[in-house]
C-alpha positions as a Markdown table, in Angstrom:
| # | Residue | x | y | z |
|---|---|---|---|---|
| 1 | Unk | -6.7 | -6.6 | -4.0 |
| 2 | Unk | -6.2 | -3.2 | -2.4 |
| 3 | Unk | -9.8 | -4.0 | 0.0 |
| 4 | Unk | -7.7 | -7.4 | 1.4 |
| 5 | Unk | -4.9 | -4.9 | 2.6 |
| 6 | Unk | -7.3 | -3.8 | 5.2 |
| 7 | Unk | -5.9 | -3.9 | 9.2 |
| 8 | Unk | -2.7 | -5.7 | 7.6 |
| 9 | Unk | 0.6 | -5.2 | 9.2 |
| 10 | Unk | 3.4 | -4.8 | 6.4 |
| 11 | Unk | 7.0 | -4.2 | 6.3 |
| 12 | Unk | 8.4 | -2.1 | 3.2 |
| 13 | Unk | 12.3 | -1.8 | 3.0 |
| 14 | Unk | 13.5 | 0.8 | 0.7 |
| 15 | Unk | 11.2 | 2.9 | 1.8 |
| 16 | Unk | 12.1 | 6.7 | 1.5 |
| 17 | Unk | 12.0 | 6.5 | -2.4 |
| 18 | Unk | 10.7 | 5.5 | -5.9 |
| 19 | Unk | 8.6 | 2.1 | -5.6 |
| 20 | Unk | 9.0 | 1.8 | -1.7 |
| 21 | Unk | 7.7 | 5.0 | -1.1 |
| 22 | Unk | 4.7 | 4.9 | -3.1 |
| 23 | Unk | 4.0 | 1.6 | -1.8 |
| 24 | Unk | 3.9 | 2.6 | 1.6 |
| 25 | Unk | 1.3 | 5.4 | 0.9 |
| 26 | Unk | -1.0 | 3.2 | -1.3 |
| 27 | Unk | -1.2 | 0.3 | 1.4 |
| 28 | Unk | -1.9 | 3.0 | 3.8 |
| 29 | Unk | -4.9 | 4.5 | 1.6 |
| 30 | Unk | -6.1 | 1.2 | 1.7 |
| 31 | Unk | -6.1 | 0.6 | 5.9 |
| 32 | Unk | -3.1 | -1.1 | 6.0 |
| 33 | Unk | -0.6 | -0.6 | 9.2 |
| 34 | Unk | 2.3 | 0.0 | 7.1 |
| 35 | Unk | 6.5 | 0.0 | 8.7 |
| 36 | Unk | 8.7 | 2.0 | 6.3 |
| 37 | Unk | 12.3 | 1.1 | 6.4 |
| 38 | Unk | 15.0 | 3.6 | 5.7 |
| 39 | Unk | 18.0 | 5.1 | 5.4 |
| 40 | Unk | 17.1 | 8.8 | 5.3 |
| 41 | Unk | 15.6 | 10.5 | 8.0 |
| 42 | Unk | 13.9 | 13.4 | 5.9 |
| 43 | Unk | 12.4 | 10.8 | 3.5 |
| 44 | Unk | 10.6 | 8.9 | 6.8 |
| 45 | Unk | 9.6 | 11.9 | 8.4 |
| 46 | Unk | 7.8 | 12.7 | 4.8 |
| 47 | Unk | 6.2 | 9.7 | 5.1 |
| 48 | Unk | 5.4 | 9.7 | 8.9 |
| 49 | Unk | 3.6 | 12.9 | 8.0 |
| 50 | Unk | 1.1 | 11.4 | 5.3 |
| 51 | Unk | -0.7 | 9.1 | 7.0 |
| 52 | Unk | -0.9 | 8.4 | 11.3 |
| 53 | Unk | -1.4 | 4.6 | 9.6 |
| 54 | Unk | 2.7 | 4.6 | 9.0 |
| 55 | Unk | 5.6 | 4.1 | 11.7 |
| 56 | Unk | 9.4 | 4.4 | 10.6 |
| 57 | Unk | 12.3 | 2.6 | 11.3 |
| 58 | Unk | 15.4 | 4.1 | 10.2 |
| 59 | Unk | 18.4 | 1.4 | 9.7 |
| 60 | Unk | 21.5 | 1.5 | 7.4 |
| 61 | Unk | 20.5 | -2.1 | 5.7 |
| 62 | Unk | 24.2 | -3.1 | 5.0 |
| 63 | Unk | 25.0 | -2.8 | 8.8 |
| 64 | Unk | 24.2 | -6.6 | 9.9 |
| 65 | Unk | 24.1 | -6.3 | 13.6 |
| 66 | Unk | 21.8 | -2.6 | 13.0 |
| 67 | Unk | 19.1 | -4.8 | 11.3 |
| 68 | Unk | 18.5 | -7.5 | 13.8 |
| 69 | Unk | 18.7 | -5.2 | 16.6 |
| 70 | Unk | 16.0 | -2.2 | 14.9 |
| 71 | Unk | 13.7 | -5.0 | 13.6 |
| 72 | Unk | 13.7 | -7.4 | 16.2 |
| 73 | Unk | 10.7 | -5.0 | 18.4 |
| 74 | Unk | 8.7 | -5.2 | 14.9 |
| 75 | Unk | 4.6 | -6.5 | 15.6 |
| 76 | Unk | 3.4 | -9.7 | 14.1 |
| 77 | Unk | 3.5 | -9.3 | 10.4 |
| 78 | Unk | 1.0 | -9.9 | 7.7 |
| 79 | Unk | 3.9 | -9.2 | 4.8 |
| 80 | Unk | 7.1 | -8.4 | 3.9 |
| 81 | Unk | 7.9 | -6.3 | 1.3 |
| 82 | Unk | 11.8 | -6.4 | 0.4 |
| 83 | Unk | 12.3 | -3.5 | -1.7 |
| 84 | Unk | 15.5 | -2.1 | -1.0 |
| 85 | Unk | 18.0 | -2.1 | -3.6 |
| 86 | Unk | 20.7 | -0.2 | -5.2 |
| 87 | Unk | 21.8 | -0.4 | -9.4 |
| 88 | Unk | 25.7 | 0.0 | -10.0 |
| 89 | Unk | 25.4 | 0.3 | -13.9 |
| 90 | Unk | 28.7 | 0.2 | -15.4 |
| 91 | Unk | 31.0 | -1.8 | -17.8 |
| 92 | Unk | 32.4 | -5.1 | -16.0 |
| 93 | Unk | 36.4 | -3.7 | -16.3 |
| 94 | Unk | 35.4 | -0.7 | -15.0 |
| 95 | Unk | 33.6 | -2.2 | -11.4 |
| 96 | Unk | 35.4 | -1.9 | -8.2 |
| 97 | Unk | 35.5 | -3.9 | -4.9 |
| 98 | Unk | 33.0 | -1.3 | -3.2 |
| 99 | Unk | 30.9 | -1.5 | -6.3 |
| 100 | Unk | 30.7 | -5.5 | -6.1 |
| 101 | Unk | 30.4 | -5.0 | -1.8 |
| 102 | Unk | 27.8 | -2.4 | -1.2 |
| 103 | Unk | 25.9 | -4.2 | -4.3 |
| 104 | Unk | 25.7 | -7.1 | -2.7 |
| 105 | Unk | 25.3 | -6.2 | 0.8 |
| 106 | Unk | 22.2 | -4.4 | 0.1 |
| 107 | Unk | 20.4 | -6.7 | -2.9 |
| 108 | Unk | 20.7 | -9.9 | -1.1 |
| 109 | Unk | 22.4 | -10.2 | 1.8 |
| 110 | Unk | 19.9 | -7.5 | 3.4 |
| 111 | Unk | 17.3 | -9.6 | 1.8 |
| 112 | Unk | 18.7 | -12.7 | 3.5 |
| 113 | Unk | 18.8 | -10.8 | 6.9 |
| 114 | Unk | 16.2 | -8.8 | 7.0 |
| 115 | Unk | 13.7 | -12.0 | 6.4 |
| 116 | Unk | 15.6 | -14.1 | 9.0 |
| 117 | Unk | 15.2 | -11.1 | 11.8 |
| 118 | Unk | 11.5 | -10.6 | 11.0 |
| 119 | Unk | 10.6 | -14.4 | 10.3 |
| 120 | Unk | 9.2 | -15.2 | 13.7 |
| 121 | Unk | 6.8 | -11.9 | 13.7 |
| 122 | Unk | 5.2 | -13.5 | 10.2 |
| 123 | Unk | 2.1 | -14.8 | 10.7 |
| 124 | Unk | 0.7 | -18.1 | 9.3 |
| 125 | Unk | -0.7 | -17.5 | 6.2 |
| 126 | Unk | 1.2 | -13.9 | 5.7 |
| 127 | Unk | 3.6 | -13.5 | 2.3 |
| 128 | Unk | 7.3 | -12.2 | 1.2 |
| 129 | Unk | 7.6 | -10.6 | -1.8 |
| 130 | Unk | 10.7 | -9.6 | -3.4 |
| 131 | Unk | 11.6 | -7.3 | -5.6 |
| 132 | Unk | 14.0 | -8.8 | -8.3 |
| 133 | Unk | 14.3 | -8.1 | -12.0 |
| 134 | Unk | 14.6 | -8.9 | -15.4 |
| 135 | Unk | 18.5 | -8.7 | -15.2 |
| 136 | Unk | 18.0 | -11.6 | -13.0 |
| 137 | Unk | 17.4 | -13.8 | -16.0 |
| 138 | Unk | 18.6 | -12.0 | -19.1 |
| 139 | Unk | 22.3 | -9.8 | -19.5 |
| 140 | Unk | 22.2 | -6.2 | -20.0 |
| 141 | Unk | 25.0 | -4.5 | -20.7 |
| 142 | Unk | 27.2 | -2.9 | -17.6 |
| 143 | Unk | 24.7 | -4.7 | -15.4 |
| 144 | Unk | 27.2 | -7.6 | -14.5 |
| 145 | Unk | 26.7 | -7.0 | -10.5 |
| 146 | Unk | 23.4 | -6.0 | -10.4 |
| 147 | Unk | 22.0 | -9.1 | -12.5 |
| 148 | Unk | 24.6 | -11.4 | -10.4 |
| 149 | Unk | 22.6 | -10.2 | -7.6 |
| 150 | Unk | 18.7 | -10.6 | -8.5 |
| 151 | Unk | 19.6 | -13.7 | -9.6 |
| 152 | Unk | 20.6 | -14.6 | -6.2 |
| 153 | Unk | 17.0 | -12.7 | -5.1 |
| 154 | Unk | 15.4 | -15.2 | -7.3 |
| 155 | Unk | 16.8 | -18.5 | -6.1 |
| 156 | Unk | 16.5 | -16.9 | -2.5 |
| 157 | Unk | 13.1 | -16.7 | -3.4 |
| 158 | Unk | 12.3 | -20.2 | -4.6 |
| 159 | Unk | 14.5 | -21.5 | -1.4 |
| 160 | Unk | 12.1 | -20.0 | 0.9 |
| 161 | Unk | 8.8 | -21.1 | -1.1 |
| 162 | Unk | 10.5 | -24.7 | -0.6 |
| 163 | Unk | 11.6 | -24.2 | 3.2 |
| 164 | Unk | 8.7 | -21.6 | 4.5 |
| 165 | Unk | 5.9 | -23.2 | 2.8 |
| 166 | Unk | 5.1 | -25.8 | 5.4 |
| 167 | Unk | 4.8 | -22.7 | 7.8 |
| 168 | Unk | 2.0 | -21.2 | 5.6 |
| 169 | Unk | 4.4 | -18.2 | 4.2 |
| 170 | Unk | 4.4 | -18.1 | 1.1 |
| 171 | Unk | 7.4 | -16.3 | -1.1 |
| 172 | Unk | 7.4 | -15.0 | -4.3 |
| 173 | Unk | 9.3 | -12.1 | -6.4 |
| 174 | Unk | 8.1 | -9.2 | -8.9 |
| 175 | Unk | 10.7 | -8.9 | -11.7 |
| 176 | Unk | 10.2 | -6.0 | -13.6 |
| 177 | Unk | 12.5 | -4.4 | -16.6 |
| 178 | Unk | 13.3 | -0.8 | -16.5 |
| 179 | Unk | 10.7 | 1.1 | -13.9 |
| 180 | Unk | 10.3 | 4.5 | -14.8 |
| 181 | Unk | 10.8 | 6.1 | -11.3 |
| 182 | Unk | 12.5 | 9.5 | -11.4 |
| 183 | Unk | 16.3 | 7.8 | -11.2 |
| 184 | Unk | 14.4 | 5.3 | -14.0 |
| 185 | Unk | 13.4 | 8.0 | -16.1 |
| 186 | Unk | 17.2 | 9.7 | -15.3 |
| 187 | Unk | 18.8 | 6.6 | -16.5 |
| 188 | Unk | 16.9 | 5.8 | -19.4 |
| 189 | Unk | 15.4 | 8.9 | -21.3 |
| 190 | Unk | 18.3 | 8.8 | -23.8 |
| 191 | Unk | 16.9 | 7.4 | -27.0 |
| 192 | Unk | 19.8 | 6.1 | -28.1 |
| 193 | Unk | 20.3 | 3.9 | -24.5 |
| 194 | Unk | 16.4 | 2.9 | -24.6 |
| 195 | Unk | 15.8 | 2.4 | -27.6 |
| 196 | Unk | 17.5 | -0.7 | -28.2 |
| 197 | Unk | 15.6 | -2.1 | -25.0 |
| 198 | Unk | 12.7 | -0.8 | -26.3 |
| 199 | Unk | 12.8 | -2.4 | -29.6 |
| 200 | Unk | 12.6 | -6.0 | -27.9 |
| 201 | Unk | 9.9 | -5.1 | -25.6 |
| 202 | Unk | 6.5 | -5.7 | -27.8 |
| 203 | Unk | 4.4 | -3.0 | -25.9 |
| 204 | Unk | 7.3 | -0.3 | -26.7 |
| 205 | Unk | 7.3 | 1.0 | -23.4 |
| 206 | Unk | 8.6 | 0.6 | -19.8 |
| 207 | Unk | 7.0 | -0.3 | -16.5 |
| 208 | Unk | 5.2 | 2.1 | -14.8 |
| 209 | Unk | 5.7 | 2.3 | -10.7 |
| 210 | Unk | 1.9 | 1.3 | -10.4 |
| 211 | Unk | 2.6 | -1.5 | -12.2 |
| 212 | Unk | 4.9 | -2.7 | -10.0 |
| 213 | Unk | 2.9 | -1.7 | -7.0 |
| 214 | Unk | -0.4 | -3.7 | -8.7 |
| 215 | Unk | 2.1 | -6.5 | -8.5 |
| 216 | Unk | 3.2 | -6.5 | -5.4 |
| 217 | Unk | -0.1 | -6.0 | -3.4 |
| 218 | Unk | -1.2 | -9.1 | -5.5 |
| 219 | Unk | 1.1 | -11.1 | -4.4 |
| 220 | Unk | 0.2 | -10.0 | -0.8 |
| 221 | Unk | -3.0 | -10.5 | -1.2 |
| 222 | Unk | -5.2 | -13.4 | -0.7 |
| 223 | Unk | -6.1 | -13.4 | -4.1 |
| 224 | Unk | -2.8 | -15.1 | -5.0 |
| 225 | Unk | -3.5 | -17.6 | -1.5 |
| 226 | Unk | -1.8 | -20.5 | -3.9 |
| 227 | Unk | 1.1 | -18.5 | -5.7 |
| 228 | Unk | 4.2 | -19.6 | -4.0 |
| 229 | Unk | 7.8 | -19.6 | -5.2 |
| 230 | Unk | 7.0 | -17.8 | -8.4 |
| 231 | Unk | 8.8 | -14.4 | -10.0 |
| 232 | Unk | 6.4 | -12.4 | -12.0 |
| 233 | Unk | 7.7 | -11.0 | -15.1 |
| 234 | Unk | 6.4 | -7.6 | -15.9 |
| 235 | Unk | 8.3 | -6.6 | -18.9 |
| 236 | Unk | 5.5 | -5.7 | -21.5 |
| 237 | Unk | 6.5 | -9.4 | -23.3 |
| 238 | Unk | 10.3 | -9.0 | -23.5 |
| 239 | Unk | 10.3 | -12.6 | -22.5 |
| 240 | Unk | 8.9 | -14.1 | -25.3 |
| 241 | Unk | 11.4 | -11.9 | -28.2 |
């Protein structure tokens, strides 16, 4: 998978941290010309400085007009990676306006605009994946927002497959449970919040970030040429509990 990456031109939002970051470096190890989106200066410079093979753009994703205008010089595109996302875990009484806002503006309707900017630099034949979740499709407690939100990732997702298909992009999502980046392993390291996740997931563990990387670079890849439209669970076999 990693060898097909070769000379590709991606685009990775949420890419100062976590799963975004990493992705960027491993795409880059493999030849790819990577474009790192972020918020954080310090966090692209970091990246800037690791390989020659990765150039930054730093844009605030929830300002509409800041998108189009920062990604509309972007090159002809090979993928799309969006990864941005942020995880307001609380009990549903307790969420505010600005929780349900800034939730929203960056898990979908970034998503949405960020793939309508860059959709005439995709190529024929290039991919979108999205980065969704498990919460899009089963309830976790204080996740009321967040799952509201991949859910609308996911039937973005098989929207596009229907509508960009024709074009030869192709638009799938990785849905992963709990990821164990550092604010993963923050979150979740209390036994008695884990273990109850734990119990219904049949490997007894969560996802590791290489997991979700392995993912995504498969569904860039070639080798998945007739995946379209799909959202692949990795959750260790919660699904079938």
């Amino acid at each position: 998978m990693y060898e097909n990456m070769k000379n590709k031109t991606i685009l990775v939002t949420g890419a100062g941290a976590g799963i975004g970051n990493e992705l960027c470096k491993q795409l880059a190890q493999a030849g790819a010309n990577v474009i790192a989106v972020a918020r954080s200066t310090e966090q692209l410079k970091e990246l800037r400085s690791y390989s020659p093979l990765i150039k930054t753009l730093q844009v605030d994703l929830k300002d509409w007009q800041q998108v189009r205008q920062t990604l509309a010089g972007v090159p002809d595109l090979d993928g799309l990676v969006n990864n941005a996302g942020v995880a307001i875990i609380r009990p549903f009484t307790e969420l505010t306006e600005q929780d349900f806002d800034d939730t929203f503006d960056v898990n979908i309707k970034a998503v949405f605009n960020v793939t309508q900017t860059v959709l005439p630099k995709l190529k024929p034949n290039s991919c979108i994946v999205n980065v969704s979740s498990l919460a899009a499709s089963r309830s976790f407690d204080g996740h009321t927002v967040y799952s509201a939100t991949k859910a609308a990732v996911d039937s973005l997702t098989r929207s596009l497959a229907l509508e960009l298909g024709p074009r030869k992009i192709r638009v799938n999502s990785v849905n992963p449970t709990v990821v164990l980046t550092k604010m993963g392993r923050d979150n979740w390291s209390d036994p008695a919040k884990s273990g109850a996740l734990l119990a219904h997931i049949p490997q007894h563990r969560f996802c590791e970030v290489q997991e979700v990387i392995d993912g995504i670079v498969y569904l860039l890849s070639d080798k998945s040429s007739f995946v379209n439209g799909h959202h692949l669970p990795l959750e260790g076999g919660y699904s079938v509990q």
